[in-house]
Every structure is written in structure tokens, then in C-alpha cells.
C-alpha positions in Angstrom: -16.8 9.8 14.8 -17.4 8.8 11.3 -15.7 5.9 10.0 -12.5 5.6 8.0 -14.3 3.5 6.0 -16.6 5.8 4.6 -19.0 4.3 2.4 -17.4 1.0 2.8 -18.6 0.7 6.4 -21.5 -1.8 5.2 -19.1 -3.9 3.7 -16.5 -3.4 6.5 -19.1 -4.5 9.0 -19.4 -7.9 7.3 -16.1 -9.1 6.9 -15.6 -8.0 10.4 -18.6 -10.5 11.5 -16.5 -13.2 8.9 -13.2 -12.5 10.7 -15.0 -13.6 13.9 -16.2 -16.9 13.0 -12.3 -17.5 11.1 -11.1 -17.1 14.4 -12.8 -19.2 15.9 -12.5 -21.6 13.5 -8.8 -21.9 12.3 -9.2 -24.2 9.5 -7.4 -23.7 6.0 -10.8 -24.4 3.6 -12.7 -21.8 5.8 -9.8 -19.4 5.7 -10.0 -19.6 2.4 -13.6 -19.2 1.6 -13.9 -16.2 4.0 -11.3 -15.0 2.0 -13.4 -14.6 -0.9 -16.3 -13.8 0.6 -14.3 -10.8 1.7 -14.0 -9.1 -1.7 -17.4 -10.4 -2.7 -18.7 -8.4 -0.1 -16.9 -5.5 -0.5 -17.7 -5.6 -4.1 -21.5 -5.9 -3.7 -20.8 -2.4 -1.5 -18.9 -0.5 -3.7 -20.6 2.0 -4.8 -19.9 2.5 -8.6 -20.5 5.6 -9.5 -19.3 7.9 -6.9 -16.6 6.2 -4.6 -14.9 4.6 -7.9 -15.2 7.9 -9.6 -13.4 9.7 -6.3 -10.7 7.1 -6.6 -9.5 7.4 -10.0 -9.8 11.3 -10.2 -7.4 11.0 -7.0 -5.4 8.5 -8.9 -5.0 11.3 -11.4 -4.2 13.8 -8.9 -1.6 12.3 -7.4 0.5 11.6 -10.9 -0.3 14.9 -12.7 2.8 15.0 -14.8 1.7 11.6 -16.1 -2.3 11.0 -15.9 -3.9 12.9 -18.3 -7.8 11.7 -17.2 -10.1 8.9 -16.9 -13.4 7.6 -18.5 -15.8 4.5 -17.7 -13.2 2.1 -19.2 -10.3 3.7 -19.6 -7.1 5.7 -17.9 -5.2 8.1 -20.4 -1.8 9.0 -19.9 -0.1 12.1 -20.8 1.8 10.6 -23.7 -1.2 9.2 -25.4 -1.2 5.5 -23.7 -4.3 3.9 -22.9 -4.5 1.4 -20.3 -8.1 0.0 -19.3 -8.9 0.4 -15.4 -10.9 -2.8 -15.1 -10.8 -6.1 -16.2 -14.1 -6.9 -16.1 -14.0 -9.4 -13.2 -15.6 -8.3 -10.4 -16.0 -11.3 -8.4 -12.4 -11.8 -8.0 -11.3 -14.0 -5.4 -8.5 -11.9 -2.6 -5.4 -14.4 -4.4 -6.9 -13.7 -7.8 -6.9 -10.0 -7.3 -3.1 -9.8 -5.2 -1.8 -11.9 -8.1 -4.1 -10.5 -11.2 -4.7 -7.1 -10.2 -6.4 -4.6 -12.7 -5.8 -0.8 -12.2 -9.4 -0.7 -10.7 -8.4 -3.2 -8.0 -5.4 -1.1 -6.7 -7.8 1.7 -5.3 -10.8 -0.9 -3.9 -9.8 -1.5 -0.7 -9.9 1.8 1.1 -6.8 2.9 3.3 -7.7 3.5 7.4 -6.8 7.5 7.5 -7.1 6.6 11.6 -5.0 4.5 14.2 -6.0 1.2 14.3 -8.4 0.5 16.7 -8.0 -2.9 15.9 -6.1 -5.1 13.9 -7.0 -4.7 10.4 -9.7 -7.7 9.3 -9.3 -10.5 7.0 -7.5 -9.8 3.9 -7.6 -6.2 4.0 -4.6 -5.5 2.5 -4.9 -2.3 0.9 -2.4 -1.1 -1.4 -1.0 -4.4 -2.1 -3.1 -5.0 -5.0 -0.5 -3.8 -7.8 -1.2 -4.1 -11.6 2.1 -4.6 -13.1 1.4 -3.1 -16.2 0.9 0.6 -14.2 3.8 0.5 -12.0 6.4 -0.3 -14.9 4.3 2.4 -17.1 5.2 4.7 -14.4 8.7 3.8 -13.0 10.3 1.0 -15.5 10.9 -2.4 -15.3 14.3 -2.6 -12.9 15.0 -6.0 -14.7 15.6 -4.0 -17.6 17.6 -1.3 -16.5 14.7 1.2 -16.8 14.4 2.4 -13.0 18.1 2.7 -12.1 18.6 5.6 -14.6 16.2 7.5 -12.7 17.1 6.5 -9.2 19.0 9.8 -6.7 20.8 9.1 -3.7 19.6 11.0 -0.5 21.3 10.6 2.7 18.8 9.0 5.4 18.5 10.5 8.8 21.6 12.3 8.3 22.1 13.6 12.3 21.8 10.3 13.1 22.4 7.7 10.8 23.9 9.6 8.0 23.8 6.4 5.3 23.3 6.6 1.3 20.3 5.6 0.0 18.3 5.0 -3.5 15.1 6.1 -4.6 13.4 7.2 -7.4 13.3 10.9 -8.6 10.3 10.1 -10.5 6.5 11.9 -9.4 9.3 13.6 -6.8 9.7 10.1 -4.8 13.1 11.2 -3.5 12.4 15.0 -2.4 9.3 13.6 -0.2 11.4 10.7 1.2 13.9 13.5 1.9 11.6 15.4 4.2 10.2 12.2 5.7 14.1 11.9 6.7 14.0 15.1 8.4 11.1 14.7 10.3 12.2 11.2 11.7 15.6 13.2 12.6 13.9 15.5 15.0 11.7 12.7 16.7 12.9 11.5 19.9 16.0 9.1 20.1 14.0 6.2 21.5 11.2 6.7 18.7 13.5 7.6 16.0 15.9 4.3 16.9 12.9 2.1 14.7 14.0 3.8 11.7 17.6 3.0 11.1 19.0 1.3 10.3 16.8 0.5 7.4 16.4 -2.9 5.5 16.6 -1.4 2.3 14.9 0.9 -0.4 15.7 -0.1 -4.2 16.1 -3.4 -5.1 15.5 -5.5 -8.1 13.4 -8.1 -6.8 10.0 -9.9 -6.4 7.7 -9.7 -3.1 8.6 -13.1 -1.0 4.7 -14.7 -0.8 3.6 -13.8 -4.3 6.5 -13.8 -6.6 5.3 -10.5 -8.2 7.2 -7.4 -8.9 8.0 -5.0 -5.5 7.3 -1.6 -5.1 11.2 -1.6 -4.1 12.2 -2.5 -7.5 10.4 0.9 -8.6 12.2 2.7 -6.0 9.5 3.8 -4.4 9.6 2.2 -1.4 11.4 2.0 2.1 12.0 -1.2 5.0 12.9 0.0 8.1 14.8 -1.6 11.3 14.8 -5.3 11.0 14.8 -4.5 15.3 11.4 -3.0 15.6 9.2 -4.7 12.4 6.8 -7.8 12.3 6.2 -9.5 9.3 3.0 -11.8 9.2 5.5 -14.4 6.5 7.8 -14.9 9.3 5.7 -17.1 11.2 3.9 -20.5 10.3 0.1 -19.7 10.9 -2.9 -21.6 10.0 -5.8 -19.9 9.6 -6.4 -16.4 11.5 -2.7 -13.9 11.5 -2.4 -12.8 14.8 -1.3 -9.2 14.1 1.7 -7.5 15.9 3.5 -4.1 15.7 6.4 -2.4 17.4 6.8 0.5 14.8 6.1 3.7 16.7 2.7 5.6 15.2 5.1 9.0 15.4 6.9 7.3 12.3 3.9 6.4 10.8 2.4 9.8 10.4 5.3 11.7 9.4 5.4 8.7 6.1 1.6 9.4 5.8 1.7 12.9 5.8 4.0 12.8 2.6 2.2 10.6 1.0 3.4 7.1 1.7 1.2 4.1 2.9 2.4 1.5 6.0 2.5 -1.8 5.6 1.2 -1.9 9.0 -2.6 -1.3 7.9 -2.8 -4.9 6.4 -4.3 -7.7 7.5 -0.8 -9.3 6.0 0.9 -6.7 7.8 5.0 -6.1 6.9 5.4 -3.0 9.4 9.1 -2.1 8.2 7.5 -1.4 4.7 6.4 2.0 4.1 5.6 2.6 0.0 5.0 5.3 -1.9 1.0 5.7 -3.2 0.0 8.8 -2.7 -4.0 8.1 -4.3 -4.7 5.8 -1.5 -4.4 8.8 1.3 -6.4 11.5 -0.8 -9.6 9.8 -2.0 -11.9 12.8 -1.3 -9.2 15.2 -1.3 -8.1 15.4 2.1 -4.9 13.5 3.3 -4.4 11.3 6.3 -3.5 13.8 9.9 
């Protein structure tokens, strides 16, 4: 079976070898130095020309009414803006890049299209690498009124749960979330029961470890029961996260198969969080099954 990792397998390989010795090791400076050799190694893997090139022409694809195209150095948007897609800073440390990401850092950690086979490894965290600067391009900045004006209510689960909810009607956030909904409404009771009722969607506020804008302040993203989630910030740790999960893998797909990522594929794993980034689950033009 080939790997979800694709190309990346060389580097995956490595910082599976470094996740070992972290756990065996518990200790804060190693943690943190694994933690950069981690995206130092998957750096020196990338490879430049024809992964990167796959993941910004599937960033494109997946915002059409607002990416125009791409070059070596630059993404062009529809209404003339030019934003650049690297900063130039390849050796980035994992805090660096979660805190100081550049367009190119959104799409270098590649999303598992499989179930887990096991836990995700250190600081794989992909998706959660945001560049600011994209994500209010694309939505607004909530703090300035921008994203309510385009937010839609849709009612969530409405056989079962039947509650008002807010998300954006931008790149067509709210019709996919709407069919999520009725998927999840003909799933079993005792699966379905994990997604209601839900933590939230839109809310003005900043991620709790980071202090950085959240996806739910774009509207595009979606917490589900409190009931059945694990959150890795809930529990003191030093060193290694032991991962956990109780959100059912039926739930999972349906999100996936509409084009939103789980929080459940990171080594920081937030399982109630399922956000809406379509170019992380189309890099070679197939989507996640």
C-alpha cells in the first residue's frame, strides 16, 4: 500500500525514528529540539519543484472564484492582489512556523488521506500552520466586522438536533457544511450522538495555545460534542502527548469527503475541530475516501 505520505515518506520515516527517542526521553530541551529537527527534516525532503508546485495549483483549485494563479514567488488573486507564498525561511523552527506562518508553510505538512495507523508523530500538525494575512484576504477580519456580513445560518442535524448555526457563505462554506449535516443525520444514533451538540462554529476569537487568529473567527470551522472530544491543551504533559480519540471515523469521512480537515490528524490533536481547507485533501487531484 503506498503511503499517505507520498513523497514525504523519507522525511516521515525520520521524525518517526525522532518521536521514539522523545518518548523515551520525556525531557522539555529534547522536546524541543526534536521539534525542530522535525521541520528541518521535512524541509531537506521536500521536494521543490514538483510536490510544492502540486500544492499551490491545488491551493488554486480549491478557491477558484478567488485565486487567479501562482508563480515561483508569488500567489495572484482574482482582484489583482499579490501576496508572496514564501518568506524565504526555510529552516523555520515548528513554533516559528505555527506562530509565523507564510502561505508556503500552510500546505508543507501533508494531510494523512488514510486512518491512522498510529498516532500522528511529533509536531505534525498539518493544517494548523495559518498565515493570517490569507485567511483575512479570503474571509475578513471578524474583529472588524468583515466576516459577520457574510455569515448564513443553517440548521445542524435537523432530525436530530435541529439548532441554528453560523458559517460562512464564502467559497460555498455553508452549502458543504449543510450536506455534512445530512450525512451525520442518517448515521446511526450511537455514532451520530458525537456530533451534537456542537461546541460552537463562528466565533470571534484567538486559538487558546497560540494566541493567533481561529479558523472559527472566519466561519469556517466547526467543534463538536464537548462528550466525545480530546484536546491535547487539556492535560499538563511534559514532553511526549499521549494521543487519544473518541470521535467516531464515520464522522470523520463524511467532513473529509466535503472537503474539511480533523483536528484529529495532529500530533496536537483537538478532535471536536473539524475546519474547512479543502487544498490540503486534493494535492494530486484526488480527495480523501
Amino acid at each position: 500500500m503506498m503511503s499517505p505520505y507520498g513523497p514525504f515518506a523519507n522525511a516521515v520515516h525520520t521524525v518517526k525514528s525522532l518521536r521514539k527517542i522523545a518518548a523515551k526521553y520525556p525531557t522539555r530541551m529534547i522536546a524541543i529540539a526534536l521539534s525542530v529537527l522535525t521541520i528541518v527534516s521535512i524541509t531537506l525532503f521536500w521536494p521543490h519543484d514538483d510536490v510544492r508546485g502540486r500544492s499551490f495549483a491545488a491551493l488554486i483549485a480549491a478557491y477558484p472564484d478567488a485565486l487567479a494563479r501562482f508563480d515561483d514567488q508569488t500567489l495572484y488573486w482574482r482582484d489583482g492582489t499579490a501576496m508572496p507564498l514564501s518568506d524565504g525561511k526555510d529552516t523555520k523552527s515548528f513554533e516559528q512556523r505555527l506562530r509565523h506562518s507564510s502561505i508556503a508553510d500552510q500546505l508543507l505538512l501533508p494531510y494523512p488521506r488514510d486512518l491512522l495507523d498510529n498516532p500522528p508523530f511529533l509536531d505534525a500538525d498539518p493544517g494548523r500552520f495559518r498565515n493570517s494575512a490569507f485567511f483575512e484576504k479570503m474571509y475578513g477580519d471578524c474583529e472588524k466586522g468583515e466576516v459577520s456580513r457574510r455569515l448564513v445560518p443553517l440548521t445542524w442535524l435537523p432530525n436530530t438536533w435541529g439548532k441554528i448555526v453560523q458559517v460562512t457563505s464564502i467559497n460555498g462554506v455553508d452549502r458543504r457544511l449543510k450536506a455534512v449535516s445530512a450525512e451525520i443525520d442518517a448515521l446511526p444514533a450511537g455514532v451520530k450522538r458525537a456530533a451534537y451538540p456542537i461546541a460552537g462554529t463562528y466565533n470571534c476569537r484567538t486559538v487558546a495555545d497560540t494566541g493567533l487568529p481561529s479558523p472559527h473567527g472566519y466561519g469556517i470551522a466547526i467543534d463538536l460534542n464537548l462528550d466525545f472530544s480530546d484536546y491535547w491543551h487539556w492535560r499538563p504533559h511534559t514532553g511526549h502527548i499521549d494521543y487519544r480519540n473518541h470521535m467516531p471515523i464515520e464522522i470523520v469521512r463524511i467532513f473529509e469527503r466535503h472537503g474539511f480537515i480533523w483536528g484529529g490528524k495532529w500530533y496536537h490533536f483537538d478532535t471536536m475541530h473539524f475546519e474547512y481547507r479543502p487544498e490540503l485533501l486534493n494535492v494530486d487531484g484526488r480527495r480523501t475516501q
